[in-house]
C-alpha positions as CSV (number, residue, x, y, z in Angstrom):
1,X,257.2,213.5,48.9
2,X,259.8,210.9,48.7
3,X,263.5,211.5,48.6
4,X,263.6,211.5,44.9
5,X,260.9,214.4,44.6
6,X,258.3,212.4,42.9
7,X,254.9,212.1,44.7
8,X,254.3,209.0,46.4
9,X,252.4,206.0,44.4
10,X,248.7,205.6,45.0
11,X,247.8,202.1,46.3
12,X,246.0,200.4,43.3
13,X,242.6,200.2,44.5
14,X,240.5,196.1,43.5
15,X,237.2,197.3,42.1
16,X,234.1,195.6,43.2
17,X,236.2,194.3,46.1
18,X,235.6,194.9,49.9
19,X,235.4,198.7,50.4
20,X,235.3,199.2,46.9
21,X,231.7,197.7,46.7
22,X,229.4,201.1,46.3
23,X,226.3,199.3,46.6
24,X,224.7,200.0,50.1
25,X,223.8,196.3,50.5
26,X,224.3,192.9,49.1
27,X,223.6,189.0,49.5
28,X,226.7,187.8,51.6
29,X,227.5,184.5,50.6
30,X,229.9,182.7,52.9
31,X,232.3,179.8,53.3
32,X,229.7,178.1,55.4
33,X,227.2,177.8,52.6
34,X,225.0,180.7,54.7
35,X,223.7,183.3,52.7
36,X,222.2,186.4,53.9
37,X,221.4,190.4,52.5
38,X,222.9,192.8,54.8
39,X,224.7,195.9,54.7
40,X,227.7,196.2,52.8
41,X,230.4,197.1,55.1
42,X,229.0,194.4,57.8
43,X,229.8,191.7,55.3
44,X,233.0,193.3,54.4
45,X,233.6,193.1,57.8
46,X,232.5,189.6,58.4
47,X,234.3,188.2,55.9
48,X,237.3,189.8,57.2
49,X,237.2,188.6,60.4
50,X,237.2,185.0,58.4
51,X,240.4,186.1,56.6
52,X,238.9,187.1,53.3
53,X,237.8,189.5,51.2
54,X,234.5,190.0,49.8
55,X,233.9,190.0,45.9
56,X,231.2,191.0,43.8
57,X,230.6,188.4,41.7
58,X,226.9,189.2,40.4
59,X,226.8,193.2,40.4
60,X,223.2,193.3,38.3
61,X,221.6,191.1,40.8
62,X,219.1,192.8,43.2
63,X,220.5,193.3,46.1
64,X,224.3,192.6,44.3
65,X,225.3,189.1,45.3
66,X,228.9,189.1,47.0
67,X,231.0,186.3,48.0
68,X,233.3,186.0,50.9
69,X,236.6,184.2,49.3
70,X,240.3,184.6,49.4
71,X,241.2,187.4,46.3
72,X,243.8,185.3,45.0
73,X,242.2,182.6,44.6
74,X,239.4,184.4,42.8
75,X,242.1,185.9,40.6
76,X,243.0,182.3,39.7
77,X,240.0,180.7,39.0
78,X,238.8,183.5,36.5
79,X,241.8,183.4,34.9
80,X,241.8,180.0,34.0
81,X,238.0,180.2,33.0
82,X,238.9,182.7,30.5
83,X,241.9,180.3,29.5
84,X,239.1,177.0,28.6
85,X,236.7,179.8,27.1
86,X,239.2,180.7,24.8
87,X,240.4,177.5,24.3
88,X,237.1,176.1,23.6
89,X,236.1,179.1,21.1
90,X,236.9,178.2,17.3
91,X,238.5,181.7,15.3
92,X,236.8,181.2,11.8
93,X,239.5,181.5,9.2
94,X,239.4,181.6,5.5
95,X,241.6,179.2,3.7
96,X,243.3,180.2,0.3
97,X,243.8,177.6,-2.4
98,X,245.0,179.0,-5.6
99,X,244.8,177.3,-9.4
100,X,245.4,177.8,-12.8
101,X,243.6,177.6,-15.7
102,X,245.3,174.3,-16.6
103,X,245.3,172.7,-13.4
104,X,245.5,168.6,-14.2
105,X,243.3,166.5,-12.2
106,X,245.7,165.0,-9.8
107,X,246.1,168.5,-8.7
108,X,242.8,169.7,-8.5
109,X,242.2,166.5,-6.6
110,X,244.5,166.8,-3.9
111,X,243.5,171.0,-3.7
112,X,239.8,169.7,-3.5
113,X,240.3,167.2,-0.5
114,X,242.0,169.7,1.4
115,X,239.1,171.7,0.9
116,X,236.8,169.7,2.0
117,X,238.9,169.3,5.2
118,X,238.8,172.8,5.9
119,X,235.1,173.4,5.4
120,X,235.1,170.3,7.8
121,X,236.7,171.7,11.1
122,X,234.6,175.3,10.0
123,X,236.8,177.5,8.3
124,X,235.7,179.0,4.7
125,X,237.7,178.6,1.4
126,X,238.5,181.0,-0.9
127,X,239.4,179.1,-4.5
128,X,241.2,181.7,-6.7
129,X,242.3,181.2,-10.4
130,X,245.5,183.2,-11.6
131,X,245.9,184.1,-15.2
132,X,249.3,185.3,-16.4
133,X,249.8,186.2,-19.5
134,X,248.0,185.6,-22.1
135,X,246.0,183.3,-20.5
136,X,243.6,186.0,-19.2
137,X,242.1,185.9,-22.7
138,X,240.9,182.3,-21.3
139,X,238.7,184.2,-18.3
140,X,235.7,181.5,-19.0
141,X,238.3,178.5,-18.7
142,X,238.9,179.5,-14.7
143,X,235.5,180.4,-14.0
144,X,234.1,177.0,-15.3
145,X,237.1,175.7,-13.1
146,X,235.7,177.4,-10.2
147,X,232.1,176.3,-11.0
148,X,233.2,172.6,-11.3
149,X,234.7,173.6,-7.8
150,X,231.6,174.4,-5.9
151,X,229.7,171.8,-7.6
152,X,232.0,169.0,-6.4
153,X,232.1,170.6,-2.9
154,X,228.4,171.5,-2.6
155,X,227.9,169.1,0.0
156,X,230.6,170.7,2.5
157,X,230.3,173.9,1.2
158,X,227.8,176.8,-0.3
159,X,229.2,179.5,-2.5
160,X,228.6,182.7,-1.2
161,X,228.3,184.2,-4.8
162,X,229.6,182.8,-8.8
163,X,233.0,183.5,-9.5
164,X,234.2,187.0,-9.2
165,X,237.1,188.7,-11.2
166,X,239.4,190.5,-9.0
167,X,243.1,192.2,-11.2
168,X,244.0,188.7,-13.1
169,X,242.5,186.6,-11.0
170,X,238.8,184.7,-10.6
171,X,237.9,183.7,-7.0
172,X,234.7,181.9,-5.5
173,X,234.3,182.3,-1.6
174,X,232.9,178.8,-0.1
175,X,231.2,178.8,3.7
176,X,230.5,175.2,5.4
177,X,227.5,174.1,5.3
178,X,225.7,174.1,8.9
179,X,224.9,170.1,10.0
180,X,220.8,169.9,10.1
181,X,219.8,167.7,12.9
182,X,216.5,165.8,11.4
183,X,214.3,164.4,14.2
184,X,212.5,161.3,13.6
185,X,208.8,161.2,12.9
186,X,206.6,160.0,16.1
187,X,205.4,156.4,15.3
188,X,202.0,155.7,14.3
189,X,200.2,153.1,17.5
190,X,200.3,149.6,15.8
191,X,196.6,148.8,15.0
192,X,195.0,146.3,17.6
193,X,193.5,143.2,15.9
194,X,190.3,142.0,16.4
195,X,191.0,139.8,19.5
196,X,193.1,142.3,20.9
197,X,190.0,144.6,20.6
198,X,187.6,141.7,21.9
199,X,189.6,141.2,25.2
200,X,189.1,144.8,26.2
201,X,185.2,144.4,26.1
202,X,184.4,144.6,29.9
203,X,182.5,141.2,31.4
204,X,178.9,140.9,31.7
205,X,178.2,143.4,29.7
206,X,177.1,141.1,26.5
207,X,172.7,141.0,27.2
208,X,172.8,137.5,25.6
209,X,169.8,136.5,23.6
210,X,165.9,137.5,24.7
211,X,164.3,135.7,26.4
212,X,160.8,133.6,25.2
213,X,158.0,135.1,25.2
């Protein structure tokens, strides 16, 4: 017990590290580039005696595969592994354009390219058509609108359903369309001529004429 009364703070203990390792043994792979399957504690050991600790890296291997390495530095590169992965991997989003039943064509234009631009980098777009008033009495006016929409963007895009009412507004839901790698057709050999053909014949193998009788 410390002066304060509270108990004292367990050390935090680095799974799959050194001591922590519970399988009996693994494939010690050290600085050197040697690699060999021994008992658990005599790598830990080993690797101690180089001034590191050894790591788990490949727990479902049989035997485990450990690594002799400095923890830090192991710390550091996994971090920054996780850092590209995440980095690299694209969150899908869904991209909200909104028209009304009146939109001019300048408009739908410029909404329409944008579209196209997300459906581009992999995102979906979600079209919606808003009716106020009076206007909802004009349901078939958006829904055509949307129609047009996915039409015009069919070759970016595939509607994941027709228009949908949802309250006062009509919406279509648009996924990109996935890029289909076509691999050319394997040539047909050119067709040997007759000379070609003629040249192949082996040599002396033509009887010539029969002889007199």
């Amino acid at each position: 017990m410390n002066p304060r009364g509270f108990p004292p703070r367990r050390p935090r203990i680095r799974e799959n590290v050194n001591e922590a390792i519970r399988a009996r043994e693994v494939r010690a792979v050290f600085p050197d580039g040697s690699v060999e399957v021994m008992p658990t504690l005599a790598a830990v050991r080993r690797a101690q005696e180089l001034g590191l600790d050894l790591i788990l890296i490949a727990p479902t291997a049989e035997p485990p595969v450990a690594k002799a390495m400095d923890y830090g530095q192991w710390q550091y590169e996994n971090k920054k592994k996780q850092h590209e992965a995440k980095r690299k991997q694209h969150v899908i989003q869904v991209k909200e354009l909104k028209f009304r039943p009146n939109t001019d064509d300048h408009d739908y234009d410029f909404k329409k390219n944008h579209a196209i631009r997300f459906l581009q980098e992999g995102n979906r777009v979600k079209a919606v058509v808003q009716f106020r008033g009076r206007e909802i009495a004009h349901v078939d006016i958006g829904k055509n609108l949307l129609n047009r929409f996915a039409k015009d963007l069919a070759q970016h895009g595939t509607a994941e359903s027709p228009p949908r009412m949802e309250g006062r507004n009509a919406h279509v839901l648009l996924s990109p369309v996935k890029a289909v790698v076509h691999t050319p057709a394997p040539k047909d050999p050119a067709p040997k001529d007759k000379d070609a053909k003629d040249k192949e014949k082996p040599k002396g193998t033509d009887p010539g004429p029969a002889p007199a009788q």
